[in-house]
C-alpha positions in Angstrom: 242.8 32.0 29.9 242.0 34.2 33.1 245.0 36.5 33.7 243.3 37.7 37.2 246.3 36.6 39.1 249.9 37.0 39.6 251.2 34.1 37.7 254.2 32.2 40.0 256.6 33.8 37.4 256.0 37.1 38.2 255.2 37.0 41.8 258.2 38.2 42.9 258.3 40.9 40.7 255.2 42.6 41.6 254.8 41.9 45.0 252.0 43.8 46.6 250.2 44.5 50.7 250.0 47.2 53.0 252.2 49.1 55.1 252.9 47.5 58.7 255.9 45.8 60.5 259.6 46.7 61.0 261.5 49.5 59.7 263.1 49.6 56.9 266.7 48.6 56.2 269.0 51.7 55.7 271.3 49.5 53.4 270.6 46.3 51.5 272.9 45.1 48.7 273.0 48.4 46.7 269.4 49.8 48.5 269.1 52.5 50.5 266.8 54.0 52.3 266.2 57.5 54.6 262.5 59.4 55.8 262.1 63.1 55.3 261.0 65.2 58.7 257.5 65.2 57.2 257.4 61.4 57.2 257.8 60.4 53.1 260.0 57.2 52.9 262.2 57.3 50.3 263.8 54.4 48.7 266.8 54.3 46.4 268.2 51.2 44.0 271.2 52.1 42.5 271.9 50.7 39.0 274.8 52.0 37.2 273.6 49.6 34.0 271.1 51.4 33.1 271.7 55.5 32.0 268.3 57.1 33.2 266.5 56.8 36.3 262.7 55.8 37.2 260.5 57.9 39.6 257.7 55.6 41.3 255.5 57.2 43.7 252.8 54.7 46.3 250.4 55.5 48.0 248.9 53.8 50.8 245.5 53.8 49.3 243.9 51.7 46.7 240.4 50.2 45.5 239.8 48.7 48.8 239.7 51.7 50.6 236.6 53.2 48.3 233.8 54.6 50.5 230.8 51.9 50.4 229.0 52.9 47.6 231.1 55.2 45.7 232.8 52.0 44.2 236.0 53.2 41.7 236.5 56.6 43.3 240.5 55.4 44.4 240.6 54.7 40.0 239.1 57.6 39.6 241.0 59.8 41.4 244.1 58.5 39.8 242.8 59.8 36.5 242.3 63.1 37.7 246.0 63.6 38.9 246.9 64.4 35.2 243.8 67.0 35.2 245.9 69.9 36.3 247.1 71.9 39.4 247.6 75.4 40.1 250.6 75.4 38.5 250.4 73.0 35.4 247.2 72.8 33.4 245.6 69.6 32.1 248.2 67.0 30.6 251.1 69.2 30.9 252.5 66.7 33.9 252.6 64.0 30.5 253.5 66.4 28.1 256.1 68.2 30.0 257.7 64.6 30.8 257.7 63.3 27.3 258.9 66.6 25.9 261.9 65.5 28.3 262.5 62.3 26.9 260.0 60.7 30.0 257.5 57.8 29.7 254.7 58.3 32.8 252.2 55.9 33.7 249.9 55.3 36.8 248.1 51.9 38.1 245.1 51.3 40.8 244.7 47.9 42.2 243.2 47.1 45.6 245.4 47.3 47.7 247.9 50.3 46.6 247.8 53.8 43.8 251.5 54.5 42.1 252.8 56.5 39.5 256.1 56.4 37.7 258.2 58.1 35.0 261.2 57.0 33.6 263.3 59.8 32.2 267.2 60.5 31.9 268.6 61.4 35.0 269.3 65.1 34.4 265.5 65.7 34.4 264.7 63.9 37.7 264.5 67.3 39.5 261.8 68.0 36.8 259.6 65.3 37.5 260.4 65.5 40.9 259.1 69.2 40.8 255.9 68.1 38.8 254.9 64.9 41.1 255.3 66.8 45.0 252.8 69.7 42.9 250.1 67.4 42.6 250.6 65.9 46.1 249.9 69.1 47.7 247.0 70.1 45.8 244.6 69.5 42.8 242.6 71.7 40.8 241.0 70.2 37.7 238.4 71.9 36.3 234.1 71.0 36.6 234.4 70.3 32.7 237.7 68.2 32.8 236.2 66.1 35.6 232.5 65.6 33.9 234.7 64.4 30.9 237.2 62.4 32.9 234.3 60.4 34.1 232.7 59.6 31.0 236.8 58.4 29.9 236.2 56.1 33.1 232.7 54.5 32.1 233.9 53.8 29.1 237.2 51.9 30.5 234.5 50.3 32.5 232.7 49.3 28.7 235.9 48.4 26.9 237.9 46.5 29.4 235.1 44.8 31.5 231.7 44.7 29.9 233.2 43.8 26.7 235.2 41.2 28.1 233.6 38.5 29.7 236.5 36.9 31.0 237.2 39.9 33.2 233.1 39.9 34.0 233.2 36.4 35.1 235.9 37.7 37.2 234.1 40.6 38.7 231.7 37.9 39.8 233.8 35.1 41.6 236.1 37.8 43.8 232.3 39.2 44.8 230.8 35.4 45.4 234.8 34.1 47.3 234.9 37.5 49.4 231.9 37.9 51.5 232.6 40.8 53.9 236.1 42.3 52.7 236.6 45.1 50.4 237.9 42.6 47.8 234.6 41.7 46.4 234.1 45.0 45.3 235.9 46.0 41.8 238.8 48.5 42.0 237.4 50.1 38.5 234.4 50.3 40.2 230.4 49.2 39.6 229.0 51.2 36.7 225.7 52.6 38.6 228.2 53.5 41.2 230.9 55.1 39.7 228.0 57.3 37.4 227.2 58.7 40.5 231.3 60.1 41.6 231.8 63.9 41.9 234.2 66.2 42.2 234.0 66.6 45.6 233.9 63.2 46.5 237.6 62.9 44.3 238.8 66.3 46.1 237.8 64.8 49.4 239.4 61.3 48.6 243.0 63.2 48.1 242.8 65.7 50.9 242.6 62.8 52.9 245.1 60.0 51.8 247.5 62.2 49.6 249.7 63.0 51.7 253.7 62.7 52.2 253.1 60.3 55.7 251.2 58.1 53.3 253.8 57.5 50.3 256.5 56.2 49.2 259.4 57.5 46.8 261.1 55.1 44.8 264.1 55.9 42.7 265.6 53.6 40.6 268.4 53.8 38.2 271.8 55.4 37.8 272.0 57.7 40.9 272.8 57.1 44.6 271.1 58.1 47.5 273.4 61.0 48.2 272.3 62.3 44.9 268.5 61.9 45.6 268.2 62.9 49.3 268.7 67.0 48.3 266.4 66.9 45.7 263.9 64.9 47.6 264.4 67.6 50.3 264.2 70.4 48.3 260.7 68.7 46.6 259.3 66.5 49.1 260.7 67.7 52.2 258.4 71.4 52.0 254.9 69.6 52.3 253.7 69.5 54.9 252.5 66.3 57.5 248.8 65.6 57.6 247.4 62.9 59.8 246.2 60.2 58.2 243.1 57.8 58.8 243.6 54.3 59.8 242.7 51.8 57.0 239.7 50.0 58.0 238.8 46.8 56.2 236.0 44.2 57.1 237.4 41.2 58.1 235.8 37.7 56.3 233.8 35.6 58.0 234.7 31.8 57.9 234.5 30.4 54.9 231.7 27.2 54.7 230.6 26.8 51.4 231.4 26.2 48.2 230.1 28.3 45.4 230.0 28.1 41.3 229.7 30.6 39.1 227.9 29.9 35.5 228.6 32.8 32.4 226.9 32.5 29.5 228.5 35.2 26.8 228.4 36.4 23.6 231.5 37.2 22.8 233.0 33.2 23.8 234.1 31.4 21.3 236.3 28.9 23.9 234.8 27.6 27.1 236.9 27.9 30.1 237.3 26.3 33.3 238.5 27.8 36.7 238.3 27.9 40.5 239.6 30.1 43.0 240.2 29.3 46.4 240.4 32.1 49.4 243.8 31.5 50.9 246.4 33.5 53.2 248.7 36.0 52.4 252.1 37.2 53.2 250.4 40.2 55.6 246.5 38.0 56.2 245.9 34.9 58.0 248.8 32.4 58.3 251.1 34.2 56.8 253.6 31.4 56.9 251.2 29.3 54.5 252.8 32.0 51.7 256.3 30.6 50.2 254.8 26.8 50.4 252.1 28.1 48.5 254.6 29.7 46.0 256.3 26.4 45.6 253.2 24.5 45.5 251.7 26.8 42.6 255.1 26.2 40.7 255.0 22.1 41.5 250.9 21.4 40.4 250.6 24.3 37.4 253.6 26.1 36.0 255.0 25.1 32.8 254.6 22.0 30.7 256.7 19.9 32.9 254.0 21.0 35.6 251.6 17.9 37.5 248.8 19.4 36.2 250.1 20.2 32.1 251.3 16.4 32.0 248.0 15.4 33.3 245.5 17.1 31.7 247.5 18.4 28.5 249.8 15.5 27.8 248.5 12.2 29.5 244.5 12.6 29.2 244.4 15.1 26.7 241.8 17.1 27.9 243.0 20.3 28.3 244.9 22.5 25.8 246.0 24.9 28.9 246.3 24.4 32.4 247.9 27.2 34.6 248.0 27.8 38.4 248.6 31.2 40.1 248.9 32.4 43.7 248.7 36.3 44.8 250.7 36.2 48.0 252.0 39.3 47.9 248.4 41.3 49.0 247.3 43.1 52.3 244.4 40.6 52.6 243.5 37.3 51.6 244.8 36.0 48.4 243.7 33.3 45.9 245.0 30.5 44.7 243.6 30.0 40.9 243.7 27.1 38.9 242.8 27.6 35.2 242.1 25.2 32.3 241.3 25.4 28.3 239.7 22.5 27.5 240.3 20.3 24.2 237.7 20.9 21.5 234.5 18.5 22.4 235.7 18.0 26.3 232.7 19.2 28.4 233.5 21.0 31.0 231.9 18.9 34.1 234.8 16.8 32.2 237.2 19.1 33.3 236.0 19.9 36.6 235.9 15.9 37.9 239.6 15.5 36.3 240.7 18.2 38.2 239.1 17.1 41.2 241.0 14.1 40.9 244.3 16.0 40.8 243.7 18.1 43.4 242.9 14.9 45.6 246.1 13.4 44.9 248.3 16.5 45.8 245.8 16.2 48.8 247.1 12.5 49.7 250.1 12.5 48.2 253.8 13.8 48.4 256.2 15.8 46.7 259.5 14.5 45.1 262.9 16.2 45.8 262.7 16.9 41.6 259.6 18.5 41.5 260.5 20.3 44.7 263.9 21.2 43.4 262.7 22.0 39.7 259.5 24.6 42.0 262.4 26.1 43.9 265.0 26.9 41.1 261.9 28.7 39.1 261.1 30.8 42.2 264.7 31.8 43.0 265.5 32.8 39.3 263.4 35.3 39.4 265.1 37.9 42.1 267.8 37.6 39.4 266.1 38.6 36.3 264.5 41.1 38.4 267.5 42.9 38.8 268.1 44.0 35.0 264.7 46.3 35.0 264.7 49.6 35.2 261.4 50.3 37.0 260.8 45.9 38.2 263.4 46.6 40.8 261.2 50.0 42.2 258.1 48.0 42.2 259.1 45.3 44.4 260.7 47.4 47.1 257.5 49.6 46.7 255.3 46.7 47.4 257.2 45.1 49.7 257.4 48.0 51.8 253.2 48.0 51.6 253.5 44.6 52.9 255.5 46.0 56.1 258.4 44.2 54.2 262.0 45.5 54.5 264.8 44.8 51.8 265.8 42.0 53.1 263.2 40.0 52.2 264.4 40.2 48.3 267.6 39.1 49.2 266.7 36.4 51.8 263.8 35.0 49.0 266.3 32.6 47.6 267.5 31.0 51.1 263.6 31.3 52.6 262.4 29.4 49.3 265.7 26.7 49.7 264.0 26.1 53.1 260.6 24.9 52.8 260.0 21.3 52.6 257.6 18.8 51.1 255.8 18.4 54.2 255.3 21.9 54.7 254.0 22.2 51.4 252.0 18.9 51.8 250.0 20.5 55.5 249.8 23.8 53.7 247.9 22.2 50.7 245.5 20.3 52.7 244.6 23.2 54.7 244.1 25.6 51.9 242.6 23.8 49.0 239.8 23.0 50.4 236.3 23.5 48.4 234.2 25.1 51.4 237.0 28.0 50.6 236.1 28.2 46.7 234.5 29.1 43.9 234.4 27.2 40.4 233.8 28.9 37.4 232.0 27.9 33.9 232.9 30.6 31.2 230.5 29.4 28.1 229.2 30.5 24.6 225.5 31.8 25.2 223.2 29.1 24.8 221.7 27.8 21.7 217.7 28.7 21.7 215.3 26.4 20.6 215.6 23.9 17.9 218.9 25.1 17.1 221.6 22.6 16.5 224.6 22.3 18.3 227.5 19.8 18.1 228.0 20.2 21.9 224.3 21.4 24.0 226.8 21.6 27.3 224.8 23.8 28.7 222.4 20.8 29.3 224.8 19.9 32.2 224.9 23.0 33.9 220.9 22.8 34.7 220.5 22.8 38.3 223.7 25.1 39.0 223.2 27.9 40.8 225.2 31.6 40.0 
């Protein structure tokens, strides 16, 4: 299946938007919060449980933010933070951390660039020390950065052209987003990211790297009287540089509906999807966002799901069904629904049985089970969330990028208790709607010739258009 969404399950743990909206709460159920004079917010969740600490560092910059045509550089760049500064040579910030008993790591998606360490809580000052030095300045070398570029391309190789689930992927966000940043990848377009340079990665972080545009995290067994002199003493000395704006093309309305058609070598299972363009907690109606949580959980998660007892159990036509929704982004999200078929079930099969489902949760209603059994799901997961040592630091990182205060982990339960079936019902009709989509085919290449094939499906595909 297509993992290219935040599955319902996880959404609350990795919520993620961009900065905007209300400040932040100084103190929320064991979450604290101050700003340094050079404008660094700094965020800390205590958790006695747990003897060690985790250091996560945003940054209000992500994927969508790459100059037009220099595609990946915001990836890019967050390789070449481990490539050395002044004062720590190439992989010493990874080696230094593990030779303290840390584990570092670093993500890029669209909307957001953060890196974390979890080490015992006597070296925080250590980390502390080795993450503000690569704020202020980089200096990697022309060698380490012609090499870290070739690491890239390959990523590029291994992860997307090798995979063509995540091609096919590549292909509907650039066919559902027409104008917004969105339709380009965050690892970037290959002839594109050949053509990066050093001074186009330099440029990127003397421009966004900056303490005004980040947030510090701290999770784990401390307080915020124990972090706020260290922060000081490591933050607090760089200095405030103003920041650009983020500027992001808006989408025009959406009035088509589109289909995508992958033929790969490397298939050995068809699959079946379709995305639609939808709001977010921070884009559009931003209201539509906890009914669409709920609906995602009522039509496609778990086996006791609309869509599993459908598809999987009832027809058997499906050996997978799963529905996703990525609320938690700065601009539109998508609503994803995802199905394996059964051995010898075509997938024009598929697409007129889900058609069928979708029209029903069109016309139809919701029970107060399915509803209740959508709503217990959704809730349960600010609990688990609260046993993590770094899940904890990512939500209040991204919430935070979606001009969310603390609050809004602690109000989830009461906010999800208080949407109703009709809510969800007139958020449905208005977002599932196939002018707003894109269906997918992901399919074996076809057979040439006179070769012999149990199932020629590609026969049914003639007259699509990619």
């Amino acid at each position: 299946m297509r993992k290219r969404f935040l599955t319902t399950a996880t959404a609350a743990m990795m919520l993620g938007c961009a900065l905007g909206g209300s400040a932040f709460a100084a103190k929320t159920s064991g979450i604290e919060s101050f700003t340094l004079g050079n404008g660094l917010e700094v965020i800390v969740i205590t958790n006695h449980r747990i003897p060690a600490v985790s250091q996560m560092i945003w940054y209000r910059v992500g994927g969508a933010d790459d100059p037009l045509g220099k595609s990946g550089l915001a990836h890019f760049h967050e390789h070449t933070m481990f490539l050395g500064t002044k004062l720590h040579k190439k992989g010493e910030y990874s080696t230094i951390s593990a030779n303290h008993g840390g584990d570092d790591n670093a993500f890029t998606d669209h909307d957001a660039t953060a890196y974390f360490v979890n080490v015992p809580k006597s070296e925080l000052p250590l980390v502390m020390e080795l993450e503000s030095d690569r704020m202020h300045e980089l200096t990697p070398t022309d060698e380490a950065m012609t090499k870290e570029k070739q690491v890239i391309i390959e990523e590029r190789r291994m992860r997307i052209e090798n995979n063509p689930d995540a091609m096919l992927s590549e292909q509907v966000d650039a066919t559902l987003f027409r104008n917004h940043p969105y339709k380009r990848p965050v690892i970037g377009w290959m002839h594109e990211m050949e053509g990066l340079t050093k001074q186009d990665v330099l440029a990127f972080h003397n421009t966004w790297y900056h303490p005004n545009n980040a947030i510090l995290i701290i999770s784990g067994d401390i307080t915020a009287a124990e972090v706020k002199p260290l922060a000081e003493k490591y933050y607090g000395v760089l200095p405030k540089i103003a920041v650009p704006a983020r500027h992001w093309d808006d989408e025009p309305p959406q009035i088509t509906q589109r289909h995508q058609v992958l033929h790969h070598a490397n298939v050995k299972q068809p699959q079946w999807s379709r995305s639609y363009a939808v709001s977010s907690v921070a884009y559009g109606h931003k209201d539509h966002a906890l009914p669409l949580y709920v609906l995602s959980e009522i039509i496609g998660d778990g086996k006791i799901s609309r869509f599993y007892q459908s598809l999987v159990v009832e027809q058997k036509l499906a050996s997978e069904v799963s529905v996703g929704y990525s609320g938690f982004r700065v601009g539109p999200a998508t609503f994803e629904i995802n199905v394996t078929p059964e051995a010898g079930v075509t997938l024009e099969t598929i697409e007129k049985a889900v058609d069928k489902e979708v029209a029903s949760v069109l016309a139809g209603s919701f029970t107060d089970a399915e509803l209740a059994r959508a709503k217990t799901l959704l809730k349960a997961q600010t609990i688990f969330a609260r046993d993590g040592l770094t899940s904890m630091a990512r939500i209040m990182g991204t919430l935070r990028l979606c001009g969310l205060d603390a609050s809004y982990f602690t109000r989830w339960p009461a906010m999800i208790d208080a949407v109703n079936a009709q809510q969800v019902s007139e958020v449905a009709k208005e977002s599932l709607q196939m002018n707003r989509s894109v269906t997918s085919y992901l399919l074996p290449v076809e057979p040439k010739a006179g070769d012999s094939t149990p199932e020629a499906e590609s026969k049914t595909l003639k007259g699509r258009r990619s």
